[in-house]
Backbone bond lengths (Angstrom), bond angles and torsions (degrees), N, CA, C in turn:
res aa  C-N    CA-C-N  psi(-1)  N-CA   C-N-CA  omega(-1)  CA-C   N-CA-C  phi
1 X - - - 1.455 - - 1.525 108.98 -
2 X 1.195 122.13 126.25 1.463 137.69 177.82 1.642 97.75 -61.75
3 X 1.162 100.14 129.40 1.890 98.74 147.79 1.631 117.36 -111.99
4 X 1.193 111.26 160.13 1.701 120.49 -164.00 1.796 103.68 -77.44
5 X 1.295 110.50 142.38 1.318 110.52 177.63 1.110 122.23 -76.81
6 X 1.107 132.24 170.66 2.148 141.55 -146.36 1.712 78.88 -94.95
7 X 1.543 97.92 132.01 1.340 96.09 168.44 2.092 125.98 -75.67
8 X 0.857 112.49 -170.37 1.861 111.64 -152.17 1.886 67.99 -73.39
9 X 1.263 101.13 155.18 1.505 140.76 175.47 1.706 116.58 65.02
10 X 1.270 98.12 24.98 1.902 112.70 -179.92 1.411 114.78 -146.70
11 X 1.276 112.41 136.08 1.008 128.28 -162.98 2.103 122.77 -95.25
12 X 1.266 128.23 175.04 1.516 115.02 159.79 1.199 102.77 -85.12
13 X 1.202 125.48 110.76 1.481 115.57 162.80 1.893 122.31 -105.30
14 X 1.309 97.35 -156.68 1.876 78.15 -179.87 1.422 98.08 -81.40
15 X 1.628 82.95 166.62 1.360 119.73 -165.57 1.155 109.97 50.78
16 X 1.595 113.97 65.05 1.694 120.69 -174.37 1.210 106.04 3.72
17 X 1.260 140.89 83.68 1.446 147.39 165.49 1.667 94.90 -126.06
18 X 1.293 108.74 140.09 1.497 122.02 168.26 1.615 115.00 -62.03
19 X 0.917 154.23 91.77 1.403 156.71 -161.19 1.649 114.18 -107.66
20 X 1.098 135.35 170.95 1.594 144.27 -161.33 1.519 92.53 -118.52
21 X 1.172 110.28 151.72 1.777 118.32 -167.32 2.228 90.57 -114.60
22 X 1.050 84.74 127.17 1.488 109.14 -163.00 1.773 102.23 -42.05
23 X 0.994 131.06 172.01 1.439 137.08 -166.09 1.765 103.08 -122.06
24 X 0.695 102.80 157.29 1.809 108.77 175.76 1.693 93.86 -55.95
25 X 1.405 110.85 149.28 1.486 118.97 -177.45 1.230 123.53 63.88
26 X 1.365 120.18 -11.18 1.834 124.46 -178.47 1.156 98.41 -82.13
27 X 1.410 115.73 -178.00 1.334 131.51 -178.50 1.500 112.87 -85.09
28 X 1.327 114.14 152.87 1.763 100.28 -166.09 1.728 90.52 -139.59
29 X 1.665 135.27 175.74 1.165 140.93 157.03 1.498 105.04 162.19
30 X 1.341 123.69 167.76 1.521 138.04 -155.06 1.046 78.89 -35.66
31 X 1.216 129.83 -53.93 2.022 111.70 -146.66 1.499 111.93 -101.36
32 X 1.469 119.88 -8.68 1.275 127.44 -164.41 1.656 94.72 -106.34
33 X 1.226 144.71 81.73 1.261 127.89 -174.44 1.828 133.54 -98.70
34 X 1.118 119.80 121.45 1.657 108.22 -164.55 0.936 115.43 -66.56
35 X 1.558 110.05 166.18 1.435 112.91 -170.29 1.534 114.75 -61.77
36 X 1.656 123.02 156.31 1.615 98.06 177.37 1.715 146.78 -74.77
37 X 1.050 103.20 14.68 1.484 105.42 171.26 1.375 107.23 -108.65
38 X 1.853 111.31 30.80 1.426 106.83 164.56 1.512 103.04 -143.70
39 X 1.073 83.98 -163.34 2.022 106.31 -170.55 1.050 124.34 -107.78
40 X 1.228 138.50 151.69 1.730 121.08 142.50 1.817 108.57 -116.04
41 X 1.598 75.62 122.84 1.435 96.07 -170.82 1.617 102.29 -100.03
42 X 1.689 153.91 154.55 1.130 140.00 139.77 1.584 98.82 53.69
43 X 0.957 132.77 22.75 1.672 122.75 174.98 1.485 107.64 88.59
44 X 1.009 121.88 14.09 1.934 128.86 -175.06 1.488 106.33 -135.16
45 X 1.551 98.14 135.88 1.648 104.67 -177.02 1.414 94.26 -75.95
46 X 1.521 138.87 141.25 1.474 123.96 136.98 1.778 100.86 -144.20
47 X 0.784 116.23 -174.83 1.773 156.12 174.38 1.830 90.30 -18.76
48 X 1.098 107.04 113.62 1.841 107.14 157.62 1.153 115.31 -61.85
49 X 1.426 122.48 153.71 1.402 114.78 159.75 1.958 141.50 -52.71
50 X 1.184 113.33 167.15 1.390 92.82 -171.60 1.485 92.88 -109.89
51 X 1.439 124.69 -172.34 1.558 143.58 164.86 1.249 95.55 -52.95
52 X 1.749 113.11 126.65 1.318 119.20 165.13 1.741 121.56 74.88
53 X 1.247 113.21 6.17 1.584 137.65 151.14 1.216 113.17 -67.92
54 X 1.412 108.17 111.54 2.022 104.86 162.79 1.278 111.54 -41.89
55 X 1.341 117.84 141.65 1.301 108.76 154.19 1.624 117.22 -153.73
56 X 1.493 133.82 -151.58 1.473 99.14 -173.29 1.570 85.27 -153.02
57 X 1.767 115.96 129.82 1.164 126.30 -173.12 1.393 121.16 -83.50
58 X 1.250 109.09 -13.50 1.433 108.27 152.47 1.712 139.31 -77.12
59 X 1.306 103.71 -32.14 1.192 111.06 165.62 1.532 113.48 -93.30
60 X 0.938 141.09 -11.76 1.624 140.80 170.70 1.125 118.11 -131.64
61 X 1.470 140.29 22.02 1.247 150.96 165.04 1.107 106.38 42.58
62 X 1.731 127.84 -165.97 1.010 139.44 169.82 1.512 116.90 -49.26
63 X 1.312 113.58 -35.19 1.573 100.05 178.51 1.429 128.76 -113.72
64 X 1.589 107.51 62.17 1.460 122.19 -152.94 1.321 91.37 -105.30
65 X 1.781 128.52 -23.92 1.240 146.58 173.55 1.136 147.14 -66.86
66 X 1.627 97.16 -13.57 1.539 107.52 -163.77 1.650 136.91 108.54
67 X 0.813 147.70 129.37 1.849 149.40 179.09 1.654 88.90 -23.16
68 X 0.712 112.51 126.43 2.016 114.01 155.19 1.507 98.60 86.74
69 X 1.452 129.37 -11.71 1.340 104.38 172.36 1.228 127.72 -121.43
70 X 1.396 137.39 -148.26 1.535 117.48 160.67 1.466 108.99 -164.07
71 X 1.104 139.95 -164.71 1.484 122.13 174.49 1.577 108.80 -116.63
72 X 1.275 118.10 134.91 1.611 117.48 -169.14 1.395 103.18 -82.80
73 X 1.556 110.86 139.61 1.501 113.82 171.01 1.315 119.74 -70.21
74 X 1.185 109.02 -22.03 1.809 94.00 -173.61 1.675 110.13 -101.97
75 X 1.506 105.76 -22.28 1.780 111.91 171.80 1.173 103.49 -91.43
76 X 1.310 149.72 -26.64 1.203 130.42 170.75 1.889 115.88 69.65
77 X 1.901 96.81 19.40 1.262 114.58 150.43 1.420 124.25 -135.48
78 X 1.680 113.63 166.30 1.407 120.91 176.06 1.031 100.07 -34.21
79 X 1.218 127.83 172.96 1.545 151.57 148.32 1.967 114.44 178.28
80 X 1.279 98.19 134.72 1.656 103.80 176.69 1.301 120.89 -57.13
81 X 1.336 132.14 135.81 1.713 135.10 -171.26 1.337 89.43 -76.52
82 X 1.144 102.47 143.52 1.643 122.82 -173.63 1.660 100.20 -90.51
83 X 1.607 122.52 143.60 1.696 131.90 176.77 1.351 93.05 -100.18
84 X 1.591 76.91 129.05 2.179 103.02 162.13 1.144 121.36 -100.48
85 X 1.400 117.39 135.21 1.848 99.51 159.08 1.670 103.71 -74.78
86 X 1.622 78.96 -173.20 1.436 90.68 -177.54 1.434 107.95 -78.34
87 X 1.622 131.22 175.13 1.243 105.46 -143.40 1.546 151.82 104.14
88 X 1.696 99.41 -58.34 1.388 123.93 -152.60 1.720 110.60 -107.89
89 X 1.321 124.49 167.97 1.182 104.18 -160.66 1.320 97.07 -106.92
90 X 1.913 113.32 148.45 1.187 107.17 -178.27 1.430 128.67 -147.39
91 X 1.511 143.68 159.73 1.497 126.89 -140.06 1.042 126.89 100.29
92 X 1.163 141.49 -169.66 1.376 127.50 171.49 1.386 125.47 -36.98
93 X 1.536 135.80 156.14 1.358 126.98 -160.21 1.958 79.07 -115.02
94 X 1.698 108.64 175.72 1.671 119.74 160.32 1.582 95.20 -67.73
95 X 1.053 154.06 -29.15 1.300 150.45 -148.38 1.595 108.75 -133.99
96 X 1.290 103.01 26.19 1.508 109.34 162.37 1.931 125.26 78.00
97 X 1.587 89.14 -2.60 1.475 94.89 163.76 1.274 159.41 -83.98
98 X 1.146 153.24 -168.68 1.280 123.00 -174.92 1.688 89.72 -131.63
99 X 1.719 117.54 142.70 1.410 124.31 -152.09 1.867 87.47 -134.06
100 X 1.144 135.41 83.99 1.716 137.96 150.54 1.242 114.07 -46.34
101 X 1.595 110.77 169.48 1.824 105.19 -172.15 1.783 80.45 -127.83
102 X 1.484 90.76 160.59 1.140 109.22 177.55 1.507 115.07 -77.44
103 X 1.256 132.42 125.16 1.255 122.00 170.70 1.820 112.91 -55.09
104 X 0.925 102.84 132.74 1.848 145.28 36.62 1.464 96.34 -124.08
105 X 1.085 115.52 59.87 1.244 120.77 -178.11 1.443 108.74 -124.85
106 X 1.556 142.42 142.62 1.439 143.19 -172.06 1.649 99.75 -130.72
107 X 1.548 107.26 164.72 1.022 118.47 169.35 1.678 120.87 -98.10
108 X 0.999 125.59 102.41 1.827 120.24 -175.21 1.972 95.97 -98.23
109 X 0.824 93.80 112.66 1.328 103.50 147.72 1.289 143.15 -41.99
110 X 1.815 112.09 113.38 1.605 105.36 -173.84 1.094 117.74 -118.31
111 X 1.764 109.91 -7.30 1.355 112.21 172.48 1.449 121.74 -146.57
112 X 2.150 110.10 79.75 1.187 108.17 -161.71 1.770 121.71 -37.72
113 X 1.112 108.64 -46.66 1.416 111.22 -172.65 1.429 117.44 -43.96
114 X 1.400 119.84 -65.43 1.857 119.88 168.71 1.143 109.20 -69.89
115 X 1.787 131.99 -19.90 1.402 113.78 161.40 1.632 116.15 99.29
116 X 1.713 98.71 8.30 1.689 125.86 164.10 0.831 142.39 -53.81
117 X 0.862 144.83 165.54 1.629 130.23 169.33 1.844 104.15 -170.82
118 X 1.420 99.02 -169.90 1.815 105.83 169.50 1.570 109.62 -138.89
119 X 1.466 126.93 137.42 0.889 115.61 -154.45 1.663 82.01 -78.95
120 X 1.839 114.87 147.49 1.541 106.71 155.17 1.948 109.28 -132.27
121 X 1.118 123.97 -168.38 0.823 134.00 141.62 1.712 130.57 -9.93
122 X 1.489 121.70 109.86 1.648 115.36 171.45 1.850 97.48 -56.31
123 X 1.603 98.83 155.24 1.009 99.49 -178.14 1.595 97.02 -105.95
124 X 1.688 108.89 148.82 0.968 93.65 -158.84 2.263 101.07 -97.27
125 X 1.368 118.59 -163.12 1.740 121.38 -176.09 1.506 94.33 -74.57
126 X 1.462 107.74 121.27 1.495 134.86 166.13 1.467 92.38 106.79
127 X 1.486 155.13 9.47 1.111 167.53 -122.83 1.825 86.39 -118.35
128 X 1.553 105.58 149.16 1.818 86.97 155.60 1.634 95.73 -111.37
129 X 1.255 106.86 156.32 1.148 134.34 -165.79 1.335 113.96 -124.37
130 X 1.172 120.74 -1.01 1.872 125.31 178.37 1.320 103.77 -73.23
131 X 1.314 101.41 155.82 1.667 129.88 -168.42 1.473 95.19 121.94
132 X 1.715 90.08 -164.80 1.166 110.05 169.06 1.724 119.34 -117.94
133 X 1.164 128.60 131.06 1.406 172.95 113.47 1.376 137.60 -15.47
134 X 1.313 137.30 83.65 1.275 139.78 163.83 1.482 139.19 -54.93
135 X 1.689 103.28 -19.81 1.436 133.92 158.62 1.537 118.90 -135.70
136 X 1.297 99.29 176.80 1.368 108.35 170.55 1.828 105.37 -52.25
137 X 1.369 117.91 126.18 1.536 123.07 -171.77 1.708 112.98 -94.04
138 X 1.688 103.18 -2.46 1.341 105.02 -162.09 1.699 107.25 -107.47
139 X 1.398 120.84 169.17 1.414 111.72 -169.40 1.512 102.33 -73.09
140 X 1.427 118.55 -164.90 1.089 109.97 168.17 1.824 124.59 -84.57
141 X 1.486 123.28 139.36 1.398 116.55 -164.93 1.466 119.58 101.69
142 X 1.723 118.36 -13.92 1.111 115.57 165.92 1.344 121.40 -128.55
143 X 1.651 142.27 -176.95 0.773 137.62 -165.81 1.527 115.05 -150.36
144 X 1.564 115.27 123.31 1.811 110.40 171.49 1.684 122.29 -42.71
145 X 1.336 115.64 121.46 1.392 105.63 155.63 1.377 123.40 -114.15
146 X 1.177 89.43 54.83 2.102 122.18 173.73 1.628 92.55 65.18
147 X 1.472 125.68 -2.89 1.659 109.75 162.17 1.499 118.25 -122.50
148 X 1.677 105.90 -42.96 1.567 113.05 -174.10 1.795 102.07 -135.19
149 X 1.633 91.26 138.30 1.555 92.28 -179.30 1.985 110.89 -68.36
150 X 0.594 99.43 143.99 1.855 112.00 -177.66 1.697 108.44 -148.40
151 X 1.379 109.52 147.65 1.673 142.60 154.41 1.161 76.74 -37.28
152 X 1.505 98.76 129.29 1.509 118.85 170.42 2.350 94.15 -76.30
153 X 1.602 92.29 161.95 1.612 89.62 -171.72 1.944 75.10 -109.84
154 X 1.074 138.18 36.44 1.196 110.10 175.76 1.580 110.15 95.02
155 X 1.901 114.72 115.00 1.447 118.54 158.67 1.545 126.65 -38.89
156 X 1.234 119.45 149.10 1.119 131.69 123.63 1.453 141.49 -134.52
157 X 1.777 112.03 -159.80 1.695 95.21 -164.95 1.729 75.79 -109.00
158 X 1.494 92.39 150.62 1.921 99.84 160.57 1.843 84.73 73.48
């Protein structure tokens, strides 16, 4: 039996219950998560970093920066993920950056370990879609079920 998906501004949280994504100043942690134009810093939602802000990729991962950016491993500041065509190489950069594909273009993965890939082609419904993936791998309107892209049958939470 399907259950209905968390409506827009709520999340799955535990105990598949639909939950509210924490507010600037609330309390934040794995399961409590802030809204997205913030952080969890020390257990407190506040302010992401901006372009050219230290920040630290272990403790705030890739999205410690903001929509469009990420934090570089070897500068140990913001900076915007660079667009690939298809073609182009993508995932981690030699210089610690992070490289997106241009739609309709995805990133598949060729070398889990550094976390690489090449940007190719969305795959399109009846497509296989196995491997590994940095985005959604399917065109638009369908969805991976870790082998072949398909018409989604409908969200749920959990």
């Amino acid at each position: 039996t399907a259950t209905a998906p968390c409506e827009i501004g709520l999340f799955c949280g535990s105990g598949k219950l639909c939950t509210a994504f924490a507010k600037e100043g609330e309390a934040c942690s794995a399961s409590t998560l802030c809204q997205a134009n913030l952080l969890c810093t020390s257990g407190k939602c506040g302010p992401k970093h901006k372009i050219g802000d230290d920040c630290n990729p272990q403790q705030n991962g890739l999205n410690g920066c903001g929509v469009g950016n990420h934090c570089n491993l070897t500068t140990k500041k913001c900076e915007a993920f660079s667009v690939e065509a298809a073609g182009a190489a993508c995932g981690f950069t030699p210089t610690g950056g992070w490289a997106v594909c241009k739609p309709p273009s995805a990133c598949k993965i060729t070398d889990p370990m550094a976390n690489t890939g090449m940007c190719v082609p969305q795959v399109p419904k009846g497509g296989d879609c196995s491997g590994a993936w940095t985005t959604q791998p399917c065109e638009a309107g369908a969805l991976c079920d870790g082998k072949t892209c398909k018409a989604p049958a409908g969200a749920s939470c959990g």
